[in-house]
DRENZATI-213757 format. One line per 4 residues: number of its first residue (from 1); their letters; for each residue x, y, z of C-alpha. Coordinates in nm, 4 decimals. Example, Ala and Ser with C-alpha at 12.3 -4.5 7.8 and 13.67 -1.06 7.14 Angstrom:
residues 2
1> AS> 1.2300 -0.4500 0.7800 | 1.3670 -0.1060 0.7140
This chain:
residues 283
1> XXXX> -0.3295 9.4217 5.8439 | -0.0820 9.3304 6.0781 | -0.1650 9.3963 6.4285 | 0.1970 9.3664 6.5625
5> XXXX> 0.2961 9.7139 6.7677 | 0.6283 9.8593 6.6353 | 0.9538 9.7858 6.7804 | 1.1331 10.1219 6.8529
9> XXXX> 1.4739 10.1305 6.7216 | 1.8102 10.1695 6.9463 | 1.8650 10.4687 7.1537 | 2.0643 10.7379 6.9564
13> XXXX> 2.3951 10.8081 7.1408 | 2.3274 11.2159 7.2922 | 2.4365 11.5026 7.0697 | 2.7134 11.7107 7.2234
17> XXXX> 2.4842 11.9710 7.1136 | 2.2117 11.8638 7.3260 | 2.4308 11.8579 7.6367 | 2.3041 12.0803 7.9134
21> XXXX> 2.3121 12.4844 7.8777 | 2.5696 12.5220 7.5643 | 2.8177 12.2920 7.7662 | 3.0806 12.3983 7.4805
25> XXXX> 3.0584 12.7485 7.6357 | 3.1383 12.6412 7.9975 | 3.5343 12.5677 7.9174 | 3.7397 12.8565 7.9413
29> XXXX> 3.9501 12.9945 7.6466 | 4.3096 12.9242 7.6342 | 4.4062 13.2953 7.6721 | 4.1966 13.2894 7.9820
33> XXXX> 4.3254 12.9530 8.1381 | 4.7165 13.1451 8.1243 | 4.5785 13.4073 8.2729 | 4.4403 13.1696 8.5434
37> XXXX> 4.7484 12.9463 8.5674 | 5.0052 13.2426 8.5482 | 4.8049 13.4205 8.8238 | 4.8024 13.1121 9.0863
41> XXXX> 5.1888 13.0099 8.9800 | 5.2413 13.3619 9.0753 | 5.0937 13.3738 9.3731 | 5.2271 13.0214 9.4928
45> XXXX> 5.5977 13.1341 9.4345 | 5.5500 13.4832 9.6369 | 5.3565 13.3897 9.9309 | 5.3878 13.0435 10.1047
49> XXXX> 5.0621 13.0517 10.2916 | 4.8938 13.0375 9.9320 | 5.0999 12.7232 9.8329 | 5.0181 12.5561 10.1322
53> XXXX> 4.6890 12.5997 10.1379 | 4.6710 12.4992 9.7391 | 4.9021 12.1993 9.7693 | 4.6615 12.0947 10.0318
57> XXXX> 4.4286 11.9951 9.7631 | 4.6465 11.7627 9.4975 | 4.4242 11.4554 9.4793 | 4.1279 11.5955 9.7252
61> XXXX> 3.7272 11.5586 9.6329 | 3.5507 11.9271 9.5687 | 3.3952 11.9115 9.8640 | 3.7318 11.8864 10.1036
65> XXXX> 3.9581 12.1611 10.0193 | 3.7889 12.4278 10.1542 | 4.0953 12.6490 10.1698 | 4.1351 12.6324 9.8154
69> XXXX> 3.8160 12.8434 9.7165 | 3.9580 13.1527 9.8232 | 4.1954 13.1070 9.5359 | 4.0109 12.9639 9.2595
73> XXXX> 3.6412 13.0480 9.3067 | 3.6395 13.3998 9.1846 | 3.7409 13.2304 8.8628 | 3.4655 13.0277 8.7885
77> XXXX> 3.1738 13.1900 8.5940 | 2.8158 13.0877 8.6964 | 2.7967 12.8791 8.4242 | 3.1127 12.6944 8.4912
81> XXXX> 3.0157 12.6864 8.8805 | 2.7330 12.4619 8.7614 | 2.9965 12.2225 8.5774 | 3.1675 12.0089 8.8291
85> XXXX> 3.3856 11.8628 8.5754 | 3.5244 12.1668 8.5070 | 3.5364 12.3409 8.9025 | 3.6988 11.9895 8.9435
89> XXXX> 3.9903 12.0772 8.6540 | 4.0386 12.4409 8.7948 | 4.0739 12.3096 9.0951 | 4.3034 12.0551 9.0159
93> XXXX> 4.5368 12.2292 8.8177 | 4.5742 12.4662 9.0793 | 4.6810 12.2146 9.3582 | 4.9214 12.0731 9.0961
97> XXXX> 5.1023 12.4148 8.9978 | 5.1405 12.4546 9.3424 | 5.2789 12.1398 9.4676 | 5.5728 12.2126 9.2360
101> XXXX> 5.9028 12.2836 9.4220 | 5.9468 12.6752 9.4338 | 6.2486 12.7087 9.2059 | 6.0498 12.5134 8.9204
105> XXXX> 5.7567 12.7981 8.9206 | 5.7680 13.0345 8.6106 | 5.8030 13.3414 8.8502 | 6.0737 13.2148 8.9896
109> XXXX> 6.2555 13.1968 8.6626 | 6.1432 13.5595 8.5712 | 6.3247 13.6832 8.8682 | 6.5684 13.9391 8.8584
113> XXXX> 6.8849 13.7366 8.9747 | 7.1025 13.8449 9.3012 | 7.3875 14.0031 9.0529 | 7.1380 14.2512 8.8214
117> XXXX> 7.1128 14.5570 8.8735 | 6.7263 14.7039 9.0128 | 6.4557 14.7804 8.7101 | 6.5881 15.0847 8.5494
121> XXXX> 6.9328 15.0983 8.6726 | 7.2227 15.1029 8.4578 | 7.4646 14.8145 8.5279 | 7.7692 14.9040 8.6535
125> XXXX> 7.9636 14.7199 8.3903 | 7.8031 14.9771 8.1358 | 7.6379 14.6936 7.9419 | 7.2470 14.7734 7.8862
129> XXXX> 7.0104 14.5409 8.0762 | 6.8961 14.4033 7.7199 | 7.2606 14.2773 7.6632 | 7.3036 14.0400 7.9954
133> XXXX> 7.0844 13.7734 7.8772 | 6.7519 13.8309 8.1079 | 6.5432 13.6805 7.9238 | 6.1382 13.9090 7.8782
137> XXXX> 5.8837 13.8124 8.1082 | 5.6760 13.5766 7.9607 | 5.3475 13.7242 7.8000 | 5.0980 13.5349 8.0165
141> XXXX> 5.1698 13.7745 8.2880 | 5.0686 14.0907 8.1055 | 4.8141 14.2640 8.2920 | 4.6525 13.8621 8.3995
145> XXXX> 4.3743 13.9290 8.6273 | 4.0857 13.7688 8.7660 | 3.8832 13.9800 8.5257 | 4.1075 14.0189 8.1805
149> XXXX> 4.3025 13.7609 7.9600 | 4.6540 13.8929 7.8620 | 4.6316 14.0155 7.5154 | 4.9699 13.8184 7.4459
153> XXXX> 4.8583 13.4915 7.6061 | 4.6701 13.3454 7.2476 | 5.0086 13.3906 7.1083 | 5.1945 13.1099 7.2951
157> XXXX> 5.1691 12.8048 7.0933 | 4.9598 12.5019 7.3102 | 5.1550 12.2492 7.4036 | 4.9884 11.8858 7.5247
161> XXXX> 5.0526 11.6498 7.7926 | 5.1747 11.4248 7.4784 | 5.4610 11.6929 7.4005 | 5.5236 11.6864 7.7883
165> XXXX> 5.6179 11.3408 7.8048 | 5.8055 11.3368 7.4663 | 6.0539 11.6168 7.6053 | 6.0906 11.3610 7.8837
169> XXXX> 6.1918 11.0900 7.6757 | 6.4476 11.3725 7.5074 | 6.5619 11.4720 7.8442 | 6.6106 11.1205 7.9341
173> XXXX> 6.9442 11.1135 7.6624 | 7.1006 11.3348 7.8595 | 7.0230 11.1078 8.1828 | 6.7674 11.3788 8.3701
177> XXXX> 6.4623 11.1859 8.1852 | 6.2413 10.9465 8.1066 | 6.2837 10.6101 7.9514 | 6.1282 10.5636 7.6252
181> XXXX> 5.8999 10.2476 7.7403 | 5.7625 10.4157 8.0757 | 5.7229 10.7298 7.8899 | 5.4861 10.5549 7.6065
185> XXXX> 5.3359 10.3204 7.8418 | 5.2124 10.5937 8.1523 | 5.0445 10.8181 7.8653 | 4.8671 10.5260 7.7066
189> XXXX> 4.7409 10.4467 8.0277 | 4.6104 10.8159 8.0873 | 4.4345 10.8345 7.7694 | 4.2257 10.4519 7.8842
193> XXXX> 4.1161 10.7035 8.2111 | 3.7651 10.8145 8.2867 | 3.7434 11.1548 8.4302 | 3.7677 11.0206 8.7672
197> XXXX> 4.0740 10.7918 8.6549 | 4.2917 11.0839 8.5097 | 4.2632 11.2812 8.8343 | 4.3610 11.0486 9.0037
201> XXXX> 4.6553 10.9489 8.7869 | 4.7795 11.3580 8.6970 | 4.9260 11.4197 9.0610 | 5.1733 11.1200 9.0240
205> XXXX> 5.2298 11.2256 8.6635 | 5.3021 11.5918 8.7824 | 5.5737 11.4529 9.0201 | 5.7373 11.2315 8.7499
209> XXXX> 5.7600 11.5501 8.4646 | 5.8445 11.8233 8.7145 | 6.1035 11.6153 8.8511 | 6.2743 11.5557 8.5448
213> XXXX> 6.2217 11.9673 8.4660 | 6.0012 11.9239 8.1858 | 5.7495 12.1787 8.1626 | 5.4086 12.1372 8.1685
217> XXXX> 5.1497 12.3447 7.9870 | 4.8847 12.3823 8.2360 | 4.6652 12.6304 8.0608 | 4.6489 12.3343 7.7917
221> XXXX> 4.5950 12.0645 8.0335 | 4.2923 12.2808 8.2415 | 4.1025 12.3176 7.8567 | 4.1457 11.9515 7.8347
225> XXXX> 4.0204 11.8210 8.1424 | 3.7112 12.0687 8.1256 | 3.6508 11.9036 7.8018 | 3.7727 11.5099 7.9106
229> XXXX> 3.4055 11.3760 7.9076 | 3.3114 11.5232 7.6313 | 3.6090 11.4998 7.3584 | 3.8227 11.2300 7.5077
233> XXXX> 3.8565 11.0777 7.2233 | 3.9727 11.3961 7.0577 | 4.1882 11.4929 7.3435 | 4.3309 11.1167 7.3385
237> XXXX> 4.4618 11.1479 6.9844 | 4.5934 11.4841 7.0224 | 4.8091 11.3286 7.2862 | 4.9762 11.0593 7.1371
241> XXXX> 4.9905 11.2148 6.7807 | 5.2443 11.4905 6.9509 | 5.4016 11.2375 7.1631 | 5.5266 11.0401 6.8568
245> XXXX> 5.5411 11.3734 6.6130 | 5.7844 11.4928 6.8758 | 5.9907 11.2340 6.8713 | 6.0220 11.1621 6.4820
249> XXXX> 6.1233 11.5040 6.4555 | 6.3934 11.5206 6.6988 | 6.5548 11.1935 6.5427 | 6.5250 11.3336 6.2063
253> XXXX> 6.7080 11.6104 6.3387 | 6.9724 11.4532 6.5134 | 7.0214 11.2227 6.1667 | 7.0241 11.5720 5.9319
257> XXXX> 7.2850 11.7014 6.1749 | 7.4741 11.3741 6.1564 | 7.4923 11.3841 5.8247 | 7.6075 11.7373 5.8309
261> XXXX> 7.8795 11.7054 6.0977 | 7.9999 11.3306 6.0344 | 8.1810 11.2039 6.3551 | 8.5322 11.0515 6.3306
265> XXXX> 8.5058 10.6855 6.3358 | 8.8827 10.7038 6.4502 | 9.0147 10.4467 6.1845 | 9.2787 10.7578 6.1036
269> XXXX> 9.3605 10.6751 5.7380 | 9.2353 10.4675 5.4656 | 9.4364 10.2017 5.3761 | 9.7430 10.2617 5.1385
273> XXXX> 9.7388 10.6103 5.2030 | 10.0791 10.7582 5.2338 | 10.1793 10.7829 5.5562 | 10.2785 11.1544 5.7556
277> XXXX> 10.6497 11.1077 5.6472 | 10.5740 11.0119 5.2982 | 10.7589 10.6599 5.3192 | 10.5401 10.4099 5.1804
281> XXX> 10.3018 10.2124 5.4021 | 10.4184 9.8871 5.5377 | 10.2799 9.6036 5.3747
């Protein structure tokens, strides 16, 4: 009988399962991140002191934005307060939605303009509000509080950082975008991050969407980074499969409306066609 004491096998990689108090649990819903990220863009377009003190914290450590927590804290759960990957993405987000320029938040583009008439006046050119075009404020701001999720929000189809950068790319056609190569080549280098890399990288990223006005789904992008360590992988793939989705189906658009509308090529007639005065063509 052999004497020789058994080699234990390799480690098993750790179950997500098995991760802490039902980690799954401790990222919010997507109905509740709008409410969250409607609430602060809210509250950085009406009062500046708010955006200051949120902008303060784009690229900042937990433990140095102390003027943030007035904002974001009553957010967290006490589960998610013991989670500093995802304090870490609440917080983040937050700085970033308020570091936009103020014209670029979604409040500002629900606001009444100068020329309307005040809620629940007529205007004076007898046309009914519903007919000049104001477009319905957008359902993430129904009744959002600290303490509800807008019954609407679930409805708004999630859009990735992936579809982000591929409505650069789009944008960039009309010469307000992004180049095709950068585009591809920044996001591949966000999905290599760690959670510490893609922090780091999302301010600068921010900057280089918001400037080109492409809009950024930040309820979408707080349920990913909660979730970065976790389901990278997932959250990786995700990315680049709408990133290149996106694009194949705007160039199959743009080559089903070619087809349908075919440009001049400006060669007027084909040759030995009769000419406008019905003499015969020259030869």
């Amino acid at each position: 009988m052999s004497t020789t004491a058994a080699i234990p096998g390799p480690a098993k990689p750790a179950d997500d399962r098995s991760r802490g108090p039902k980690e799954q649990a401790l990222t919010p819903s997507l109905g509740r991140a709008r409410a969250f990220t409607s609430r602060i863009d809210q509250r950085s377009h009406d009062d500046p002191g708010v955006r200051a003190a949120l902008r303060r914290g784009v690229g900042k450590d937990l433990d140095t934005v102390p003027f943030m927590h007035r904002y974001v804290a009553s957010w967290l759960t006490d589960e998610q307060t013991r989670s500093r990957d995802v304090q870490r993405a609440f917080y983040t987000v937050a700085s970033l939605i308020a570091a936009q320029r103020r014209d670029q938040y979604a409040a500002a583009k629900q606001a009444p303009r100068k020329d309307e008439p005040p809620k629940g006046e007529q205007p004076t050119d007898g046309t009914a509000p519903d007919d000049r075009g104001t477009p319905p404020a957008p359902p993430e701001y129904t009744g959002a509080t600290e303490d509800s999720e807008p019954a609407t929000a679930k409805r708004i189809p999630p859009r990735s950082l992936g579809h982000a950068f591929a409505d650069g790319v789009l944008k960039g056609g009309k010469g307000a975008g992004l180049r095709e190569a950068s585009a591809e080549t920044r996001l591949n280098l966000l999905t290599r991050q760690s959670v510490d890399g893609l922090h780091r990288h999302l301010p600068g990223v921010a900057r280089q969407l918001r400037g080109s006005d492409v809009e950024i789904d930040w309820a979408q992008l707080l349920v990913d980074l909660c979730q970065w360590r976790r389901r990278s992988g997932t959250i990786k793939r995700i990315w680049l499969q709408d990133y290149h989705r996106t694009l194949q189906k705007d160039g199959e658009r743009r080559a089903r409306e070619h087809d349908e509308n075919p440009v001049d090529d400006g060669q007027g007639d084909a040759p030995g066609a009769d000419s406008a005065d019905g003499s015969e063509p020259k030869a």
